[in-house]
N, C-alpha and C positions, 0 to 999 in steps of 0.2 A: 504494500500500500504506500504510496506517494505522501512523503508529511513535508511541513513546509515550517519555515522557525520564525516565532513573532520575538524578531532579535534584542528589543526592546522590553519585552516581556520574561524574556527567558523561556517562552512555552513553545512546546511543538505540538501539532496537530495532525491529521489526515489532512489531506489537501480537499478529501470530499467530506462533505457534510449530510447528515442526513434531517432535510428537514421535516418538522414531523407535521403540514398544512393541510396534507393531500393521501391520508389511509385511506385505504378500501375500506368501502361502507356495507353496512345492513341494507335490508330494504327499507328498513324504518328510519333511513341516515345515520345510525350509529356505528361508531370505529366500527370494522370488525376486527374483535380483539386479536382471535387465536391468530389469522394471517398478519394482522399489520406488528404481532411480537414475532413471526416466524422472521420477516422483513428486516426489524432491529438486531433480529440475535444474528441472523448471517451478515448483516454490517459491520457490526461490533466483534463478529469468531475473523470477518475478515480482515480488521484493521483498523476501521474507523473509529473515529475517539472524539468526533464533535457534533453533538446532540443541540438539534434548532427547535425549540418551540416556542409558542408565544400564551397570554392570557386570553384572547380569543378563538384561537385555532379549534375545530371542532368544535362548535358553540361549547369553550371553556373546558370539553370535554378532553384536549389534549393534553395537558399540563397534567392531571391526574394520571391516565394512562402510562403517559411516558415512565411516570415516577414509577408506577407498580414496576414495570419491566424493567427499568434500569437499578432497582433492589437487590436484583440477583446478580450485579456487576460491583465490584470494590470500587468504593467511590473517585478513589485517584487516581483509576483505569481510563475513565474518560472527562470531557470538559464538557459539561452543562450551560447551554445558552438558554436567555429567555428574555421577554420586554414589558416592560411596564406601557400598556396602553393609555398616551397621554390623553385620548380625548376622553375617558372617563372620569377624570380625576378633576375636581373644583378647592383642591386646598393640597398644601405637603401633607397635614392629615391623611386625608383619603387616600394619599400614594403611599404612604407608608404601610395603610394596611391592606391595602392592593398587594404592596409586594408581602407583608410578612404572610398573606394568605396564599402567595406562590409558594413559598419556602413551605406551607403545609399540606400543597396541592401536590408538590414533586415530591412531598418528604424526605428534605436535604435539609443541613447548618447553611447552606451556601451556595450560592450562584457562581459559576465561573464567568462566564462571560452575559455582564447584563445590560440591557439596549434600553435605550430613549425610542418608542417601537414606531415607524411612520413618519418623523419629522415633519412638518411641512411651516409655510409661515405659520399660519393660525397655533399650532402646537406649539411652535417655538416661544410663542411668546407666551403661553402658560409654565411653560417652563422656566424660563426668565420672573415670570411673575410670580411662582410660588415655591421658589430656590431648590427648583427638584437636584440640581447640581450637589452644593452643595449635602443633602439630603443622602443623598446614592454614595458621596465622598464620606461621609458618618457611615454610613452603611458599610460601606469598605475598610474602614477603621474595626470596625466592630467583626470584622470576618468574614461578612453574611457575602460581599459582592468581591470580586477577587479583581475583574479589569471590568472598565466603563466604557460603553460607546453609544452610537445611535444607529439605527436602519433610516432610511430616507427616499421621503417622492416629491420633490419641488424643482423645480427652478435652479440653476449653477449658483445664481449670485447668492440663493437663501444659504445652499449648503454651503459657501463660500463662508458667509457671516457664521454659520455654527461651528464649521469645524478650527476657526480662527478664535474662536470665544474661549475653547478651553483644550488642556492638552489631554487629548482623549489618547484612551488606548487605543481603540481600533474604531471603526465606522463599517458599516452595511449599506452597498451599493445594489441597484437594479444594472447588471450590466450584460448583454448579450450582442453579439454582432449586428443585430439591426436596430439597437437600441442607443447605440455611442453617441449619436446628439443629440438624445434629449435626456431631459432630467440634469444630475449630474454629469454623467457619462465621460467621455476622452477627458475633459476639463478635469473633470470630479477628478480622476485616476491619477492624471498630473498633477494637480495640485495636491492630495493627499501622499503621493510621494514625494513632492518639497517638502512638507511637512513629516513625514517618517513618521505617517501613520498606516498603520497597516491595513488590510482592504477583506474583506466577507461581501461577497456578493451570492445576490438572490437573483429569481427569476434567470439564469444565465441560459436553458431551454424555449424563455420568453412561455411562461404557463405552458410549455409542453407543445406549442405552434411550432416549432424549430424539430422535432423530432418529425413531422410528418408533414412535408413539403410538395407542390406539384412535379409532376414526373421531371420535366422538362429539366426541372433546378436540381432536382435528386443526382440526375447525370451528371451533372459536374461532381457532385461528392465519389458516385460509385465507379465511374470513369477512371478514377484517381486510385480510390484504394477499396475496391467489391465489397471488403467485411467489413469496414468501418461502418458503425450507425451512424446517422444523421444527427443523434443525441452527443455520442463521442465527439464531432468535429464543433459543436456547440461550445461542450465542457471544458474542452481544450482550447481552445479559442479564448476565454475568458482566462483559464490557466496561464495561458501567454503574456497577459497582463503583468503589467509590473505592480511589485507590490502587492500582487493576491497571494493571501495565505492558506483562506477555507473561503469553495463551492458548493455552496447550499443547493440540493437537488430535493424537491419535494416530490416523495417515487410515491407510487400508489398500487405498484403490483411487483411481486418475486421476480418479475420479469424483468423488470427495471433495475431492481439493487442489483440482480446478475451481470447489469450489462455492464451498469456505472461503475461496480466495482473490475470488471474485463478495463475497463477506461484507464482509470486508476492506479491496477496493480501494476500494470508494464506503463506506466505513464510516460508519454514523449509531449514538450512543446511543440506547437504546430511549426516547422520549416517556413521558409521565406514561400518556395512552391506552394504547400498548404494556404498559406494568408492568401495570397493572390489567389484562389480559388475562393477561398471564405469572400473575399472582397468584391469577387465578381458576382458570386449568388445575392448577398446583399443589395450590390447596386442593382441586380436584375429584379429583384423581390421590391427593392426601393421605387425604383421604376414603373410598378402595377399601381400604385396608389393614385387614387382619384382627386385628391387634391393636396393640398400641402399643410392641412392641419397639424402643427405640433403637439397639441394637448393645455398649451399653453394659459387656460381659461382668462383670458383678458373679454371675452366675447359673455363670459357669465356674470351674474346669474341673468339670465332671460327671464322678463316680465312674465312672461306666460308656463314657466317651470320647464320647457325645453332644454335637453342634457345636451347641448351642442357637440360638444367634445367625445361621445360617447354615443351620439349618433355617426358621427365620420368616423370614429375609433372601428367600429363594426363594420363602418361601410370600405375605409379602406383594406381591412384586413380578411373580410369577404373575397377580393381580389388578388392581393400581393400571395394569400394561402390558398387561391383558386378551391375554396370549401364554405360554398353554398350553406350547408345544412349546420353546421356549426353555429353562423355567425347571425343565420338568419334566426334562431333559437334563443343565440344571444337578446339581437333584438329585440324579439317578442318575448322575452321576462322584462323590459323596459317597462315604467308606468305608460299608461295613455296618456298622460302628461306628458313623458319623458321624451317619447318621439318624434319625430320630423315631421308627422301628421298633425301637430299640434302647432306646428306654426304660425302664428296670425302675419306674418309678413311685415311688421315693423319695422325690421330694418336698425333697430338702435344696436346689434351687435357688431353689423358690417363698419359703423365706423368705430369699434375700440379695435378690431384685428388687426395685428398688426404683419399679418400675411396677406392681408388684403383679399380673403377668400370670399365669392359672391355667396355665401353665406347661405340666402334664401332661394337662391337657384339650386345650388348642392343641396338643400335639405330636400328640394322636392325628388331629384332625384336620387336620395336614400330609399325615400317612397317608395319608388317605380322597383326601387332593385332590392330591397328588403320585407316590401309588405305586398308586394303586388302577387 
């Protein structure tokens, strides 16, 4: 198994993570227990040593679970992650006993690695405004939290302002090959290696879009190398990165931890030859999108409750993943509200965007090609 050394920390890891968002369920949506512990144990018999959950994963149902299963491992075997969810919280009160109800949900003394969960502006400034900082810092004093960081979805300049605010141990990136400009992304990666912070990235499969691609794009990967999965050239790709330590893979079936750990156990950085392939799938997958939405919500909130962002989010990825039934499914769990049907044509979006997308034109045809 591939470990990688947070040099700063003195600790070493798996370079893979397992994170725990995405078990196999019931019918009735519950874990399935007995599979999603077969999953952990052949992770953990294979090498891995960095366990991802959060307080809401599994409607809360995660954090419990995990903790039964990793009972039967000695606690210094592996490193425990987990995040305090800032939008719950209205005082340091309430966070304090958020977290010390974690510490009874995993039944641990102590967190290894514990996240600021989500960032974004709005959070941040709860953060700032009910000194979770220092908070987590006592906490750390006290045993309970070993290293501090954040997971994050905003904006460059927001993450810029956080990770300059304090000297974190490590930070959680959203980073995958068709993802590098938005969000943090390249910038994110660079600048947190000036700073000689270390990097946890999620979504690196992009929800699992990246394992299962149109034919067309597939051949550039199997052209190259037949056994390779689609998953592997993902995982690796992000490994490439400088300054990543631990790849958070949220698996959901035996079939997946086999593969990730195949990835892993003989691990190679992708070749200069591999990137220029990655690079061309990209720009060809980049190239299917319908318009030039970043996600950027300057365009929100819409008077009338229209998800602007979240209508082109489905509509472009309907295309770039040529999967129809996916995306259109997406769509339709949207409110009636939420969709491009719901447009009164106003117009007060088109002048905040700052891509200058004809806004009201594009939503009607989300219509035509998501509800029709």
């Amino acid at each position: 198994m591939e470990t990688r050394k947070f040099e700063k920390l003195n600790v070493e890891t798996s370079l893979l993570g397992f994170g725990c968002m995405r078990f196999p369920l019931t019918k009735d949506g519950k874990i399935e227990e007995v599979e999603a512990e077969k999953m952990i144990d052949l992770a953990i018999q294979s090498g891995v040593t960095y366990i991802d959950t959060a307080y809401p994963y599994h409607d809360g149902m995660s954090e419990p679970f995990v903790g039964r299963v990793l009972k039967k491992y000695e606690r210094n075997s592996f490193k425990l992650a987990t995040k305090l969810p800032i939008w719950k919280i209205n005082s340091q009160e309430e966070a304090k006993e958020i977290f010390e109800s974690q510490l009874k949900r995993l039944d641990v003394n102590y967190v290894d690695f514990y996240l600021l969960h989500a960032l974004d502006s709005d959070k941040w400034k709860k953060v700032i405004e009910y000194n979770i900082i220092d908070m987590c810092e006592e906490l750390r004093r006290e045993g309970k939290i070993k290293y501090l960081g954040f997971s994050f979805h905003d904006e460059f300049n927001v993450f810029e302002e956080i990770i300059r605010y304090h000297q974190w141990d490590f930070c959680q990136l959203q980073l995958n090959y068709m993802d590098m400009g938005i969000q943090a992304g390249q910038k994110g990666v660079d600048l947190a290696n000036e700073l000689s912070i270390p990097l946890v990235v999620m979504e690196p499969i992009k929800g699992g879009s990246l394992a299962t691609l149109p034919e067309d794009v597939t051949k550039h990967f199997k052209d190259y190398a037949p056994d390779k999965t689609l998953a592997s050239w993902a995982l690796r790709y992000v490994g490439t990165l400088p300054g990543v330590k631990v790849i958070l893979s949220g698996m959901s079936t035996l079939a997946q931890v086999e593969d990730n750990l195949k990835t892993f156990t003989d691990y190679k950085n992708l070749t200069d030859d591999e990137l220029k392939i990655v690079e061309e799938v990209a720009d060809t997958l980049h190239s299917r999108t319908k318009n030039g939405c970043t996600g950027c919500e300057y365009c929100m909130p819409c008077p009338f409750g229209v998800n602007i962002p979240g209508n082109f989010r489905y509509w472009n990825n309907r295309f770039v993943y040529d999967d129809e039934k996916l995306f259109k499914g997406k769509y339709a769990k949207m409110s009636e509200q939420e969709k491009a049907s719901h447009c009164k044509e106003c117009g007060a979006c088109e002048k905040m965007c700052p891509q200058q997308i004809s806004i009201r034109e594009d939503l009607k045809r989300v219509v035509i090609d998501l509800e029709k």
